[in-house]
Backbone bond lengths (Angstrom), bond angles and torsions (degrees), N, CA, C in turn:
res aa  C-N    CA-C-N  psi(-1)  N-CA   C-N-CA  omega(-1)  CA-C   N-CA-C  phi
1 X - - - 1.443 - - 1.519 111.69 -
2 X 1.315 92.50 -12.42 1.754 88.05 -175.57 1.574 117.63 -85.98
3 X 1.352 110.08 7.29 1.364 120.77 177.22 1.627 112.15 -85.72
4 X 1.520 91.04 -54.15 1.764 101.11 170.80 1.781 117.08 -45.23
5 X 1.328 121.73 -35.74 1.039 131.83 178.19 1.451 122.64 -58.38
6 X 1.259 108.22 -49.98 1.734 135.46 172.09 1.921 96.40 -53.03
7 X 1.434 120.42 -57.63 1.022 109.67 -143.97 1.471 95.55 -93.44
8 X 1.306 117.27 -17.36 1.598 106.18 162.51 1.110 114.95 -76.23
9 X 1.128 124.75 -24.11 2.047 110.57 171.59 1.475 120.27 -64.67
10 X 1.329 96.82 -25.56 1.637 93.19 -174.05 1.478 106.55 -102.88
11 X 1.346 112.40 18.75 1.916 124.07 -167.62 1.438 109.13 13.76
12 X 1.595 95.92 58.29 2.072 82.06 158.81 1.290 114.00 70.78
13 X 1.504 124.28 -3.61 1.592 106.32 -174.68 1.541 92.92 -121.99
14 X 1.863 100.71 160.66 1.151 89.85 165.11 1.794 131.34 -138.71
15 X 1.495 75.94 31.39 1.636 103.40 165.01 1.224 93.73 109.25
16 X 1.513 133.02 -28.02 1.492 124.66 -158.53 1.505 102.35 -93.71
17 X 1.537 104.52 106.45 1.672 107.24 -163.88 1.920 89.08 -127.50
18 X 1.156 117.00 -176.80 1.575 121.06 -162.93 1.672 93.72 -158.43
19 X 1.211 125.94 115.95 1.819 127.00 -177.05 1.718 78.23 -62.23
20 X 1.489 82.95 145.61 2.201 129.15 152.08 1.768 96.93 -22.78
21 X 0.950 135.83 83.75 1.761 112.78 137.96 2.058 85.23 134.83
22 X 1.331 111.72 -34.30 1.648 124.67 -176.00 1.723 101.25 -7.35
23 X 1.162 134.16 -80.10 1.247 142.42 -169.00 1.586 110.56 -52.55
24 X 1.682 105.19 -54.74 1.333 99.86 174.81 1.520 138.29 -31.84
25 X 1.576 109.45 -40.50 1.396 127.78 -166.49 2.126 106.67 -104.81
26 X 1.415 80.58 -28.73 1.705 84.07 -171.75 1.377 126.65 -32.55
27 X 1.234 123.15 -11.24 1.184 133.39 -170.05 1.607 112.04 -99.40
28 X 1.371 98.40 -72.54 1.838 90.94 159.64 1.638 118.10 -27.14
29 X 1.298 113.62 -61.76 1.631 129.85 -175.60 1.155 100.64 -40.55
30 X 1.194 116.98 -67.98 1.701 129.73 -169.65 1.600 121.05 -35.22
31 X 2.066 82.78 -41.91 1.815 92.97 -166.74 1.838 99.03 -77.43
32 X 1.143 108.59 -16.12 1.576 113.03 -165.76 1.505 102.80 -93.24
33 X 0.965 109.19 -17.56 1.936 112.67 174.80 1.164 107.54 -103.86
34 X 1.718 128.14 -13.32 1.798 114.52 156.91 1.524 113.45 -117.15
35 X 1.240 105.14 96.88 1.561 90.02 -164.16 1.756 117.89 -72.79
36 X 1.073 138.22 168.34 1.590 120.31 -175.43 1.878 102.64 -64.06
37 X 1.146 85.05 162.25 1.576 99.62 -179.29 1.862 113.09 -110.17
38 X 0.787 101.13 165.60 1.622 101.13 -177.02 1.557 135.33 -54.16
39 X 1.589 93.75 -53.35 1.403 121.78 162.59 1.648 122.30 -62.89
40 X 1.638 107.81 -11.33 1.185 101.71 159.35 1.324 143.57 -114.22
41 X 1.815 93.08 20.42 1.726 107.11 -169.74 2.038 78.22 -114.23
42 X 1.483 149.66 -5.80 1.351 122.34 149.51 1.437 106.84 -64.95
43 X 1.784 92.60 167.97 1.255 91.46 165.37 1.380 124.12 -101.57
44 X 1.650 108.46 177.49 1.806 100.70 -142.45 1.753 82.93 -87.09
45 X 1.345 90.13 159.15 1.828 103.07 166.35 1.463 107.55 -122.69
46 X 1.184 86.54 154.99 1.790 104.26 -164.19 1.658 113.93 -116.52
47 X 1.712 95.53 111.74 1.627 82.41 -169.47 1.574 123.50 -70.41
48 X 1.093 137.97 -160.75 1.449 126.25 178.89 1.782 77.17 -120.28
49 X 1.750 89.38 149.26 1.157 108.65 179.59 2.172 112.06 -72.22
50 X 1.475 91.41 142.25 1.593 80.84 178.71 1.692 116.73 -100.77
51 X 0.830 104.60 161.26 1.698 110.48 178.22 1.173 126.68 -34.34
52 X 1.247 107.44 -29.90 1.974 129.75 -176.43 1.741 100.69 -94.12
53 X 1.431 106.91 -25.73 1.700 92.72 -175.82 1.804 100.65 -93.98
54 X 1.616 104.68 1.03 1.692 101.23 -175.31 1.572 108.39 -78.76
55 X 1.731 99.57 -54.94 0.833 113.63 -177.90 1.612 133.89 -83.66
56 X 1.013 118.05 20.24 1.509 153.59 -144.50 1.794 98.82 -89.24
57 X 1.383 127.19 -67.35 1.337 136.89 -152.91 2.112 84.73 -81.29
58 X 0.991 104.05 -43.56 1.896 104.41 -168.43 1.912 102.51 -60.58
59 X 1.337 95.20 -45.10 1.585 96.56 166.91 1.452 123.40 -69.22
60 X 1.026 123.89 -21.03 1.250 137.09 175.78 1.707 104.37 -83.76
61 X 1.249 124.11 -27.49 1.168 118.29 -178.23 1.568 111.17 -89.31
62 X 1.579 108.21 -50.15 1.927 120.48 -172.68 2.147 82.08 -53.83
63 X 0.639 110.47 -69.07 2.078 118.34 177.68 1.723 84.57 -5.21
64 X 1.398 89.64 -81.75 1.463 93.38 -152.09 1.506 116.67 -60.44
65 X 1.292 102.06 -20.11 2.015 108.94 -160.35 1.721 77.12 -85.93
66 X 1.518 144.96 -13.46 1.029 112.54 -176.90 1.644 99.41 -115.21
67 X 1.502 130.73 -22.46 1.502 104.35 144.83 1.279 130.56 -29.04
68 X 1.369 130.26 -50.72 1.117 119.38 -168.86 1.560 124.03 -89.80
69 X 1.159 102.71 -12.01 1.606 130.21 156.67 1.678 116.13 -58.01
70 X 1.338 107.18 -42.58 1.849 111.95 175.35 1.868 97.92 -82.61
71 X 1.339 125.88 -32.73 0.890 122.53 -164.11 1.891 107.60 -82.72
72 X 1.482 121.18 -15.58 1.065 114.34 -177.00 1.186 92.28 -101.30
73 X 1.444 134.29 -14.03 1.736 132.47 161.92 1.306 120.42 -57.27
74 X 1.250 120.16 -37.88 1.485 128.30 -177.00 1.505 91.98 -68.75
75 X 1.293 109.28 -74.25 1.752 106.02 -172.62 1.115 126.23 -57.31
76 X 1.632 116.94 14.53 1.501 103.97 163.97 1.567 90.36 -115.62
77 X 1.419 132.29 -24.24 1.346 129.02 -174.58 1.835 100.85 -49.26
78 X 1.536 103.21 -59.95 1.764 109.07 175.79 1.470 125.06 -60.03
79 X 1.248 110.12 -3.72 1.493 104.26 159.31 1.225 126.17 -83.89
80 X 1.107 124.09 -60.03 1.365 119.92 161.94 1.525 119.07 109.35
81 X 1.000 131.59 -169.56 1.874 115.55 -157.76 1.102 113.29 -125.36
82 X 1.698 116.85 65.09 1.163 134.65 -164.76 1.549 105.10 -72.81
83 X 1.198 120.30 114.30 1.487 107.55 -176.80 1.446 111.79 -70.37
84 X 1.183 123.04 166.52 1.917 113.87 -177.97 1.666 104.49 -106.83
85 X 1.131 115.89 126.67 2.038 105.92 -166.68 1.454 85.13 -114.26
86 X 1.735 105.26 131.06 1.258 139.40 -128.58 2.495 74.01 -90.44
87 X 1.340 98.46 -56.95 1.328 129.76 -164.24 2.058 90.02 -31.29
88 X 1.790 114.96 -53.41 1.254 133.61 -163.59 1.861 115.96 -55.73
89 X 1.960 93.54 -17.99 1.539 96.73 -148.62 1.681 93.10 -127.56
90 X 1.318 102.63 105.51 1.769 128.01 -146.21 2.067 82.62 -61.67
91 X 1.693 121.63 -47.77 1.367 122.53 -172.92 1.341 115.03 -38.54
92 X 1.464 97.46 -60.95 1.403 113.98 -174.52 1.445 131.19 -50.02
93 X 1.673 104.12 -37.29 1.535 122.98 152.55 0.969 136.37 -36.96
94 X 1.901 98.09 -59.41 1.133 112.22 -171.30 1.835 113.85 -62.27
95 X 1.566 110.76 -44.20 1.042 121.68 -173.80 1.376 114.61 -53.49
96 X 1.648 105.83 -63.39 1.738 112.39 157.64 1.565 132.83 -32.93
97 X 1.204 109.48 -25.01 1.327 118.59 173.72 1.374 115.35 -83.10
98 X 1.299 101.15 -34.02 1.956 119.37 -171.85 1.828 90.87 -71.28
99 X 1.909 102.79 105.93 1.895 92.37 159.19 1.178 135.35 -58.94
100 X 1.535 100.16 -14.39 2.287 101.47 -168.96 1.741 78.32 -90.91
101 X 1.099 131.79 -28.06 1.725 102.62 -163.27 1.230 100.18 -83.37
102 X 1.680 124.85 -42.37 1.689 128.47 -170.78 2.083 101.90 -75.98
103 X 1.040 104.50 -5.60 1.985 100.27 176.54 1.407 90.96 -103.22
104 X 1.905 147.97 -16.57 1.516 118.03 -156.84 1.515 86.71 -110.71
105 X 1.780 111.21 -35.78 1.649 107.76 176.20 1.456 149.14 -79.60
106 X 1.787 87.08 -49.33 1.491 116.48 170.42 1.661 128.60 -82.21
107 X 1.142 101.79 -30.13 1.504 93.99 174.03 1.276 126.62 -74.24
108 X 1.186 131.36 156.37 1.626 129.38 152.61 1.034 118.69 -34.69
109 X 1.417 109.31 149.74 1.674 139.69 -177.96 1.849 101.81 -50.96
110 X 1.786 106.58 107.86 1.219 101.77 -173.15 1.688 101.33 -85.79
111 X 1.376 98.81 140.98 1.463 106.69 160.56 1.596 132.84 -43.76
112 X 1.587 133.64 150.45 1.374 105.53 -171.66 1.372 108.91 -105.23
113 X 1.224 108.10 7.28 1.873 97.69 164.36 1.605 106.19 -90.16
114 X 1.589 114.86 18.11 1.363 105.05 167.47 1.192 108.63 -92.32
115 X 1.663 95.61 -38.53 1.227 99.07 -172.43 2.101 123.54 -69.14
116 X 1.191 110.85 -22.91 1.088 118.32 158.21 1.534 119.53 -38.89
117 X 1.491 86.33 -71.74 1.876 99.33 -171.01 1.141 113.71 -51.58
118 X 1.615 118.94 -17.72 1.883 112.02 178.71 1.394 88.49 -104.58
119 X 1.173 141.47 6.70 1.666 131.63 166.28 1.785 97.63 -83.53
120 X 1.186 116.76 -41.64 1.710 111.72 -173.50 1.445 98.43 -80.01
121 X 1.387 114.83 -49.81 1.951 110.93 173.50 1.471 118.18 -33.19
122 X 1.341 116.11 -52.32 1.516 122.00 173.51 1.418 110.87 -64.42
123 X 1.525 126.93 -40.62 1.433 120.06 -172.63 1.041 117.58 126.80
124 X 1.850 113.61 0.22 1.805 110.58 174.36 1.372 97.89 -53.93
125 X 1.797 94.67 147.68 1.655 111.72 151.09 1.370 106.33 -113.18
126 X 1.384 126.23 124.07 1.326 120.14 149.51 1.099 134.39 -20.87
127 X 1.921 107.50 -46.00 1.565 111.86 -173.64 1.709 125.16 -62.32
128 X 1.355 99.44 -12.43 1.420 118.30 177.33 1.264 126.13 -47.49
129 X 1.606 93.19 -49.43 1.749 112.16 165.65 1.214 130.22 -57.06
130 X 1.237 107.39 -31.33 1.526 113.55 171.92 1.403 109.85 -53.22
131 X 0.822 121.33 -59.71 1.598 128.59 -178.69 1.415 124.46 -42.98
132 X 1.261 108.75 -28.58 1.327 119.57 -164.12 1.681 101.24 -96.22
């Protein structure tokens, strides 16, 4: 109840009131309390743009495209040249360990009469091709 009390003393208002009709007229008022000024009954002149306001936004841009260019330099300068040890990275192992992945990826360029001899080892026939 002690809330109800508060808000009847101060009846609901909170001082911020606006006179009867204010907005309606405000505009007329406005024009009659600034009257035009001199400089704004010539007409306007238009300067020609100068060399510095042409070229202005492109300099403002190369700036930034090369801030952020020193700034991705620094952050690789502070990292530093951590070598990566092959031993730490369980994938890499695994793969190295795997013979069909370290004979189709890692090894040297196999010869093709090797590659033949494990095409007849498995059981290719040449004549197969014909057909096709």
């Amino acid at each position: 109840m002690k809330g109800q009390d508060i808000l009847s003393k101060i009846d609901h208002q909170s001082g911020m009131t606006v006179p009867d009709n204010f907005f309606e007229d405000f505009n007329k008022r406005m024009i009659e309390a600034l009257p035009e000024q001199s400089w704004e009954k010539s007409s306007p002149r238009i300067m020609p743009r100068s060399f510095w306001s042409r070229v202005r936004p492109y300099v403002y841009m190369a700036a930034m495209f090369l801030g952020i260019w020193c700034m991705m330099k620094t952050f690789d300068l502070m990292r530093g040249d951590v070598p990566v040890s092959v031993e730490k990275n369980t994938q890499l192992m695994s793969a190295i360990n795997n013979d069909a992945f370290f004979n189709d990826y890692c090894s040297p360029a196999v010869s093709e009469s090797d590659i033949y001899d494990d095409l007849y080892d498995e059981g290719f026939d040449p004549a197969s091709l014909d057909s096709l």
